[in-house]
N, C-alpha and C positions, 0 to 999 in steps of 0.2 A: 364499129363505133356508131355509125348513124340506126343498126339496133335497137345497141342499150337504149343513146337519145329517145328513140321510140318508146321502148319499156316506159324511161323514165319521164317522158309524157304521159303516158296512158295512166300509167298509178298515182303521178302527181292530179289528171282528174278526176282521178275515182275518189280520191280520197278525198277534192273538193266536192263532190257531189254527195260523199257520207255524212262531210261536215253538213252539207245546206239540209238536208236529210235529218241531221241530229238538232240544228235549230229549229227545224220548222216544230221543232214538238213542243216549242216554248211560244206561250204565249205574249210576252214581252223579255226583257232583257235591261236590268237597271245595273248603271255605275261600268267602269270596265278595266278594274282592277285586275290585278292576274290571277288573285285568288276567288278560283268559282266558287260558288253555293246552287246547287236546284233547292226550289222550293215548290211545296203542290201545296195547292189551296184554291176557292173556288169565289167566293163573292168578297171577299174581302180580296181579291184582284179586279173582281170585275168593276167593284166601284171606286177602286182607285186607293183606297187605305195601305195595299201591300206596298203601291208603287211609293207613296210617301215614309215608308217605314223602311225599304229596301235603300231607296237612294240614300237616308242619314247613312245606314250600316255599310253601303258600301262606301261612301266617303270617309266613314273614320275607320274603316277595317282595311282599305286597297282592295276594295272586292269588288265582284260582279255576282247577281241573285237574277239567277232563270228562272222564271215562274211558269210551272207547269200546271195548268187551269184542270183542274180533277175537282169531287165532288169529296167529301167527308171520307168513303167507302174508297173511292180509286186512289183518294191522298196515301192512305192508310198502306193500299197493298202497292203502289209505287214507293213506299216506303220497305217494307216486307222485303219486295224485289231489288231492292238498292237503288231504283232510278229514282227517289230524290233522297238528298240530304234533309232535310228540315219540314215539316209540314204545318199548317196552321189548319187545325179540325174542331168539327162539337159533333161527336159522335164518344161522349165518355164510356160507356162502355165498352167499346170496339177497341176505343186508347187503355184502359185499364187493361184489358186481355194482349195486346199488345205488349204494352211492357211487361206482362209477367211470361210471357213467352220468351222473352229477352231481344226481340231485334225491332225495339224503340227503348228511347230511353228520357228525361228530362220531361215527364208531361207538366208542363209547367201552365199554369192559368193564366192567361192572357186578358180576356176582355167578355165582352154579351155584348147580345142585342135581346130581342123576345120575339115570337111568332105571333103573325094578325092571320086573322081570316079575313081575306078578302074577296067580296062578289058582286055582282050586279046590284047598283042603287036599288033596283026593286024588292030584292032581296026575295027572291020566291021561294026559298025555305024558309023563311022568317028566323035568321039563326040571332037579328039583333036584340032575340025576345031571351036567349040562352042562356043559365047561368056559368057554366062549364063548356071549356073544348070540347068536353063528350057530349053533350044533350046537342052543339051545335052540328055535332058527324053524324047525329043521330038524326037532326032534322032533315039533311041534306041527302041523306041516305031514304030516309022517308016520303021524300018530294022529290027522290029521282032526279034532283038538279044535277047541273052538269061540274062537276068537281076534275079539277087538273090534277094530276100528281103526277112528279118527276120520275118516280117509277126508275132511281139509279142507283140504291144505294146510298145516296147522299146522306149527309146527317138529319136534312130536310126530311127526305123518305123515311128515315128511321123512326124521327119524332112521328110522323105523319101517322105510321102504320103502330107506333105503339098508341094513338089514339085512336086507331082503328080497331084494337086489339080492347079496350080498356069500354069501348062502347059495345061489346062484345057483336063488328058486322065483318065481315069479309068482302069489301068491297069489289064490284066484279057488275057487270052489264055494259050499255052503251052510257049512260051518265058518267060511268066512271073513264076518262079521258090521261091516258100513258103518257106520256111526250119521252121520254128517254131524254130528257134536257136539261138545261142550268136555269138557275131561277131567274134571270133576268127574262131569258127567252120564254120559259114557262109563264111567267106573270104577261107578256104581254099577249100570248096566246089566248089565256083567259080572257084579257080584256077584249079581245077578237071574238071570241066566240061565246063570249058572257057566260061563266064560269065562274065557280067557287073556288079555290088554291089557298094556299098555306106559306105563305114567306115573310119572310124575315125582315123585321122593320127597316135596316140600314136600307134592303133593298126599293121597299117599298117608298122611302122618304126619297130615294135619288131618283126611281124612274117612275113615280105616282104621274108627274105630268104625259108623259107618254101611256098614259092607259086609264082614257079618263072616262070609259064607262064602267070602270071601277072603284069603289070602297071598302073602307074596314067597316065590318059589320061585326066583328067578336076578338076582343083581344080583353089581357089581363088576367088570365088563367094561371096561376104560376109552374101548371106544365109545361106552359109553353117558353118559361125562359130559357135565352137561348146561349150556355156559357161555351166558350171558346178556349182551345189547350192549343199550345207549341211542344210538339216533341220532335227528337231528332234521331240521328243514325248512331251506336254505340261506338264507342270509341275507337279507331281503326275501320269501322267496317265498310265504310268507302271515301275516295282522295279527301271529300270535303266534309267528314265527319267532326272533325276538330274545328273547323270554321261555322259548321252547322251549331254547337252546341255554344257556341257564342251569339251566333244570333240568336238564339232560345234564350241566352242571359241579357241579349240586347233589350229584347223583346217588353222583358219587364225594368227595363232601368226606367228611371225618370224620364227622361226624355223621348223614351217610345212613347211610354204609358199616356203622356202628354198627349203626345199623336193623337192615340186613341180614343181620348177626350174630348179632343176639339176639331177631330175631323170631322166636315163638311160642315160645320156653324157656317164658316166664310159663305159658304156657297148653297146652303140649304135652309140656313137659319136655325139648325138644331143639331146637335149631333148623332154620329151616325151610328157612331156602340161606346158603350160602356168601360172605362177602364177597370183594371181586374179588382182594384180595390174594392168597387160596388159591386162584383162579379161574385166576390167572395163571398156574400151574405145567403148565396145560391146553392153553394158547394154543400 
């Protein structure tokens, strides 16, 4: 008897120790309904937008929404893999080949923001003289300024590198600066190390004060808008597949959409993306 008791210790902490083990891969955790949803997604967590659209849905659904902090590219193949339900990406073509592959499904349009260029008030490439995102990669390339890129796959990196592509350089020497990191932390690196980068306005309006030897010096290109899709897991193919494609319908009801619009006014004075209505004009 005092054995099994044993046994039945030992597995009872294994399996708390798998649990602490399977949260720790979440970056927050909203609402604590019985019915879970994961979701990946990346600055629309970090700035706080997922958390206010998550807590509505969990309130009116009995649900709980794991946020698993991935970039465009990792959202995409933690989707692939099954480890999330629901993703919020702008990487449209990655999401197009996805769904025709069959394991995403609902890409449904959600919101934008746009891409700034951001760099040192000196501006030692002079990119605030540029008419185009490309003649700006082109200056910075040319003045061997020191340029950050996330360097992960993100949808960030993707846009990045198809304007790298489009300026026809292959960026590569010691100017050109990796980080393998999220855009909060990349942006304040740059500002550390006085740096050009490429992020995304929501970001740059919440954390500008923390990285104030930095500016926009090139925005308004309309390569650089930046539109946002919700896709989920197809039907059955994992526990919270059927909870996932309701958040994807939450996502655009009135009331998210709302969200979407007037987040961070309160607290920024402007908001921080676009609802998909104005998103649409971009598609």
């Amino acid at each position: 008897m005092k054995q099994t008791m044993r046994w039945v210790f030992i597995i009872a902490c294994l399996a708390l120790v798998c649990n602490v083990r399977a949260e720790e891969k979440f970056e927050a955790v909203y609402g604590r309904g019985p019915n879970r949803i994961i979701v990946a997604t990346a600055s629309p967590g970090e700035i706080g937008l997922l958390q206010v659209i998550a807590e509505m849905f969990a309130k009116g659904h009995d649900a709980t929404v794991c946020w698993r902090k991935a970039g465009s590219g990792e959202s995409l193949k933690l989707l692939r893999d099954k480890e999330a339900d629901a993703i919020m990406v702008h990487a449209p073509d990655a999401e197009k080949k996805a769904v025709a592959e069959g394991w995403a499904i609902k890409q449904t349009l959600i919101g934008s923001n746009e891409f700034y260029i951001v760099g040192p008030k000196g501006d030692p490439a002079a990119i605030a003289s540029a008419k185009t995102a490309v003649e700006a990669y082109q200056k910075i390339a040319a003045a061997r300024a020191k340029f950050l890129s996330r360097a992960d796959n993100s949808g960030t990196h993707k846009k990045e590198m198809a304007v790298w592509k489009q300026a026809g350089i292959d960026p590569k020497g010691d100017w050109y600066v990796e980080t393998h990191d999220f855009m909060t932390a990349t942006l304040l690196r740059a500002n550390e190390i006085g740096g050009y980068f490429m992020t995304d306005s929501s970001t740059w309006v919440a954390t500008k004060r923390q990285a104030p030897n930095l500016t926009v010096l090139f925005k308004g290109d309309p390569i650089l808008i930046n539109v946002y899709h919700a896709l989920c897991q197809p039907e059955g193919a994992t526990p919270g597949a059927a909870l996932a494609a309701k958040f994807v319908d939450f996502l655009v009801s009135e009331e998210a959409q709302r969200a979407f619009a007037d987040f961070g006014k309160d607290r920024y004075g402007e908001a921080l993306y676009n609802d998909a209505a104005y998103a649409r004009q971009f598609k």
